[in-house]
C-alpha positions as CSV (number, residue, x, y, z in Angstrom):
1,X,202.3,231.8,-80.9
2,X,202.4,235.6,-82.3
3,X,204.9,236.5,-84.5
4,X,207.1,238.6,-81.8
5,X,206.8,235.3,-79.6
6,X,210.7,234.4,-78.5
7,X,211.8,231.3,-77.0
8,X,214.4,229.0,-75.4
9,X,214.8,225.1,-75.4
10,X,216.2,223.0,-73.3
11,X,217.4,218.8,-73.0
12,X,216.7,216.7,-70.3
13,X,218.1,213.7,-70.1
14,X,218.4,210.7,-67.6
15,X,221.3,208.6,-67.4
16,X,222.8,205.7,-65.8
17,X,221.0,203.2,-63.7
18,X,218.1,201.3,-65.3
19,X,217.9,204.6,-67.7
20,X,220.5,202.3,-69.2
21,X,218.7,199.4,-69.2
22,X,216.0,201.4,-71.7
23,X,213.8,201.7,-68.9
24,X,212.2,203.9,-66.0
25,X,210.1,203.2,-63.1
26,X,207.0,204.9,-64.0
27,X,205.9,206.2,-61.2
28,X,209.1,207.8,-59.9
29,X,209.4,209.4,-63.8
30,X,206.1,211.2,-63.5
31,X,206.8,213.1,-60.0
32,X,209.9,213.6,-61.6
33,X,208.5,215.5,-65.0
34,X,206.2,217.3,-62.6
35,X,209.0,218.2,-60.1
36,X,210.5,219.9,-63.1
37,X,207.8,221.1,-64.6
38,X,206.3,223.4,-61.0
39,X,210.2,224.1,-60.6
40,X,210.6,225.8,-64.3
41,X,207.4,228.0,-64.3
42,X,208.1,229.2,-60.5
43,X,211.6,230.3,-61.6
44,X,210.9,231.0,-64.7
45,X,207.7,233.6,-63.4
46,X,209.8,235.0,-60.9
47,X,212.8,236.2,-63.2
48,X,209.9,237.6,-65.8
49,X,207.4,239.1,-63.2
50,X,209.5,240.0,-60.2
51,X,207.0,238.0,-57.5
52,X,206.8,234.2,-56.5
53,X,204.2,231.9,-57.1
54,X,203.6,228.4,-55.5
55,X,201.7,226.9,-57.7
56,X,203.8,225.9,-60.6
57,X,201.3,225.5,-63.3
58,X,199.9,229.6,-63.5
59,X,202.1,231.2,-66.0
60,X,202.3,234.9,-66.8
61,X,203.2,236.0,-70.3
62,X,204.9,232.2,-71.4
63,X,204.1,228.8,-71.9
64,X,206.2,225.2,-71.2
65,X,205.8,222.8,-74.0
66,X,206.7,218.7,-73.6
67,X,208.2,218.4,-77.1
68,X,208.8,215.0,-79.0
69,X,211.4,213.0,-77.3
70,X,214.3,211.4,-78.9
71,X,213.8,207.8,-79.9
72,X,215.4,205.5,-78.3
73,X,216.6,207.3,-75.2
74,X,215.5,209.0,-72.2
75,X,216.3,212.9,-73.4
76,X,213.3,215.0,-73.1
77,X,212.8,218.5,-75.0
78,X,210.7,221.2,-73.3
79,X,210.6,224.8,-75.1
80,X,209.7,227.9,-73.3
81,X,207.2,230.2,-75.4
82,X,207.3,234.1,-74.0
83,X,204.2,234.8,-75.9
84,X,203.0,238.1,-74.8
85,X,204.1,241.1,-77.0
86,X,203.3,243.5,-74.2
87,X,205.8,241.8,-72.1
88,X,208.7,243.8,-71.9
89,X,210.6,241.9,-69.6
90,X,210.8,239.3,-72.5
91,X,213.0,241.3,-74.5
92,X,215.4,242.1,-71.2
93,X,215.5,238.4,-70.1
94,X,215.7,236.2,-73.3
95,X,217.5,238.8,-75.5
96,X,218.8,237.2,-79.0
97,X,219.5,233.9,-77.9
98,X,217.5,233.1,-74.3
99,X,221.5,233.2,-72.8
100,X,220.4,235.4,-70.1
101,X,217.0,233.3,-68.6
102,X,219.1,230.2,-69.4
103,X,222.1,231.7,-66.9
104,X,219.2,233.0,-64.3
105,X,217.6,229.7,-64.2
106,X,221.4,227.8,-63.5
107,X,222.0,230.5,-60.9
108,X,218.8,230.3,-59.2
109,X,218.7,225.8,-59.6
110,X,222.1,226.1,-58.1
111,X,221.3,227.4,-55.0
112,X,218.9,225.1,-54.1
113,X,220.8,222.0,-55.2
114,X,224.3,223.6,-53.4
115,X,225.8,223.4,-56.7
116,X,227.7,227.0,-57.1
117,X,226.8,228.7,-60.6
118,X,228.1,231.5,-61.9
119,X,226.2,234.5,-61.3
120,X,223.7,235.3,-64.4
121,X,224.3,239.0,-66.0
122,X,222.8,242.1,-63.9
123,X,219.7,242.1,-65.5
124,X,219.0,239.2,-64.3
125,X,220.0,239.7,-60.9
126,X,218.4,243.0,-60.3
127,X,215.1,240.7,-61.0
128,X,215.7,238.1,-58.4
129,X,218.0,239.2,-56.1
130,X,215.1,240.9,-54.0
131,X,212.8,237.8,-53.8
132,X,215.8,235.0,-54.3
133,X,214.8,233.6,-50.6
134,X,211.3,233.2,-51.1
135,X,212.5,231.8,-54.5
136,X,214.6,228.8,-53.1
137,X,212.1,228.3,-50.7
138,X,209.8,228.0,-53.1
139,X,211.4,225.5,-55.4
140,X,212.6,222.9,-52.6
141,X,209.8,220.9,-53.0
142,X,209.6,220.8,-57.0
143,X,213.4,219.5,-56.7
144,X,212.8,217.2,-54.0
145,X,210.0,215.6,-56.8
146,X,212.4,216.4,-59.5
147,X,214.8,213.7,-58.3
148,X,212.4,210.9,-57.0
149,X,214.1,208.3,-59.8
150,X,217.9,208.5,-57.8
151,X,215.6,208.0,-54.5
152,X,215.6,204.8,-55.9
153,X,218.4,204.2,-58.0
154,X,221.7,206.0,-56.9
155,X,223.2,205.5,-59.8
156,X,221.0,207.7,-62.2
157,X,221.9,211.4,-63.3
158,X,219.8,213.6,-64.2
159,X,221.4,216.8,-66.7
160,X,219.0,219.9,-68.2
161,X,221.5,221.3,-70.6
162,X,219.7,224.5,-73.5
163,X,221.4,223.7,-77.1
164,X,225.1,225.2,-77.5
165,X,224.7,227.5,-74.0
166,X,227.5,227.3,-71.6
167,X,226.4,225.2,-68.6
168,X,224.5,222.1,-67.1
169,X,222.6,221.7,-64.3
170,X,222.9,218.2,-63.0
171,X,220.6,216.3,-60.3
172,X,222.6,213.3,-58.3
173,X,222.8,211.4,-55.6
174,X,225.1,214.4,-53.7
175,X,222.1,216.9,-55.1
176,X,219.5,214.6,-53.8
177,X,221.3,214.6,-50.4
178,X,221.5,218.0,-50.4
179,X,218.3,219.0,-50.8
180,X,216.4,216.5,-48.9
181,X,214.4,217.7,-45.8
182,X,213.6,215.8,-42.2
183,X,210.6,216.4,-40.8
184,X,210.5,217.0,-37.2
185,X,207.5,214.9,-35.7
186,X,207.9,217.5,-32.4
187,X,205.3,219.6,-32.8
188,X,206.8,223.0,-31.5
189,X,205.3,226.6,-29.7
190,X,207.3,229.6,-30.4
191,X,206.6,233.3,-30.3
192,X,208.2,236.4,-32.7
193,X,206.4,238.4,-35.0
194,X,206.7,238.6,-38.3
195,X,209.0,240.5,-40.7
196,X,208.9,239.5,-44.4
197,X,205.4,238.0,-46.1
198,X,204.1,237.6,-49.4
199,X,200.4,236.2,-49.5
200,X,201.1,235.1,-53.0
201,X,203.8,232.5,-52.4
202,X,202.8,232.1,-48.3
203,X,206.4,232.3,-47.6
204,X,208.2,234.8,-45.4
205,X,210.6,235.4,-42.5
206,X,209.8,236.1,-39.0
207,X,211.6,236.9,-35.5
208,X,211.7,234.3,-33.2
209,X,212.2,235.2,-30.0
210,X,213.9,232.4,-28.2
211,X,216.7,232.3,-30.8
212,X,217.5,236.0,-31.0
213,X,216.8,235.6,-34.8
214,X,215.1,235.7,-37.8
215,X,214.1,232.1,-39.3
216,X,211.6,231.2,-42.4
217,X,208.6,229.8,-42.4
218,X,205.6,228.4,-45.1
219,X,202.4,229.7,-44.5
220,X,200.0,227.1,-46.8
221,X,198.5,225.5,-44.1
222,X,196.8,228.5,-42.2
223,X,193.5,229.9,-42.3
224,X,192.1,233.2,-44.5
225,X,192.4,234.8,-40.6
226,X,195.3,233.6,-40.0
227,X,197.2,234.9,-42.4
228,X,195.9,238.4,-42.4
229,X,197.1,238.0,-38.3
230,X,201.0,237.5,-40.5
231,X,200.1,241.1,-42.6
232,X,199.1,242.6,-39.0
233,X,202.3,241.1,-37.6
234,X,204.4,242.4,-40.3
235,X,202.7,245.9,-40.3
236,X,203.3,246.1,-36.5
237,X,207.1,244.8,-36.2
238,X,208.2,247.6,-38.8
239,X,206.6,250.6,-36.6
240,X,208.3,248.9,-33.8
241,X,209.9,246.1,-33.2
242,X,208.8,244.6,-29.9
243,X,204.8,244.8,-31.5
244,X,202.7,242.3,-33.6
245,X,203.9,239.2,-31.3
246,X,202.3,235.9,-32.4
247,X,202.4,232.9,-30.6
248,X,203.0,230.0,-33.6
249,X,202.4,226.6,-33.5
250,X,204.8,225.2,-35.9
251,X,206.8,221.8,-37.2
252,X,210.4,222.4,-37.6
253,X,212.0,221.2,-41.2
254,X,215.2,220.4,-41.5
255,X,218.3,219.2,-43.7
256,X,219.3,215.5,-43.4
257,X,222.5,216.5,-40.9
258,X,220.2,218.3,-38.5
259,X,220.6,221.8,-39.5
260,X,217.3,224.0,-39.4
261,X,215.8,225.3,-42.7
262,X,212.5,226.8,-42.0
263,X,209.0,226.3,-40.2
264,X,205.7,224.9,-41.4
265,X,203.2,227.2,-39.2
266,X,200.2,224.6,-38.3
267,X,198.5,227.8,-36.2
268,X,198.9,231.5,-35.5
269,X,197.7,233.4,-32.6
270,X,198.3,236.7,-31.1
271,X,200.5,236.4,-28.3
């Protein structure tokens, strides 16, 4: 840690349930740390670096520390480490007391979970407000993991609270509803081209054609070819809009009441 190294800490705690009883299934806890730990680093990358990453363990300019946990108790202390003096971002996000990345992560947590937050201050906004999509798109997974011990106990809370800063965000069985997904088992054709990508998080938006609108998709499971026929997509929709046509092979994923949240494209082809 340099000497110009700043950081933030934060509590998590489980509650309720057999958390009460002095014990966790441990199984269900470990998803759970990991959920947390891929969803902190995405968000916490995005709001530093402006760009969405996937994969929640590669870090630029910070670290996540596991710190001792409390005896006798399920509450959990993890410190964030912005460790790279050349890092200007640092000194716009965390400020004096980490107030700021501590209201950007609430913000951006809240959205997932459909918990409203209060929005974090403009300098945190002007950060994420371009990539917030890909950003809760991104983190849907890590929460889902994040809440695996109320999959099987309704009665435990989860809370992530940071020291004397305003705020909590809290993980339930009404989160957990929230956010879980149903997978289609329909396989699905449809045809649109494409009109936001990033080939860093494989996330993006594209124009489907039988709906008259644009809908999201994940992009993971495609080839190296198949993704650069997304970029050619992209690159031919904004000269005009009726060019780059694909014809997509997709599974449709969607909330527990039946409402639509994105596509997984399985294959890509030009139409």
């Amino acid at each position: 840690m340099t000497d110009n190294a700043q950081s933030i800490k934060f509590k998590l705690s489980y509650q309720n349930g057999t958390a009460d009883d002095n014990h966790l299934d441990m199984y269900d806890a470990a998803i759970s740390y990991l959920g947390f730990a891929k969803a902190i680093n995405i968000t916490v990358n995005a709001i530093l670096n402006k760009q969405v990453k996937v994969k929640g363990n590669q870090s630029g300019g910070f670290k996540v520390y596991l710190d001792t946990s409390k005896k006798g108790s399920f509450e959990q202390f993890i410190t964030i480490i912005i460790d790279n003096p050349s890092l200007t971002a640092s000194t716009i996000v965390l400020g004096a007391s980490g107030s700021a990345l501590w209201d950007g992560i609430k913000y951006v947590f809240g959205g997932v979970l459909g918990v409203i937050q209060p929005k974090p201050p403009k300098k945190i906004m002007d950060r994420i407000e371009p990539i917030l999509d890909d950003l809760h798109q991104a983190l849907e997974t890590p929460l889902q993991e994040a809440h695996r011990p109320i999959v099987n106990d309704d009665e435990i809370e989860i809370e992530i609270t940071s020291g004397r800063k305003q705020g909590v965000i809290k993980l339930d069985k009404n989160t957990l509803r929230e956010i879980s997904s149903s997978t289609s088992q329909k396989i699905e054709v449809r045809k649109g081209n494409v009109t936001k990508f990033s080939n860093i998080s494989y996330i993006g938006r594209y124009y489907d054609e039988e709906l008259d609108k644009t809908e999201s998709f994940h992009s993971e499971a495609l080839t190296q070819y198949e993704q650069e026929l997304l970029v050619w997509s992209l690159h031919e929709s904004l000269k005009d809009i009726n060019k780059g046509k694909l014809e997509i092979t997709v599974i449709p994923i969607k909330t527990k009441t039946g409402k639509l949240k994105r596509y997984d494209f399985l294959e890509v082809k030009k139409a």
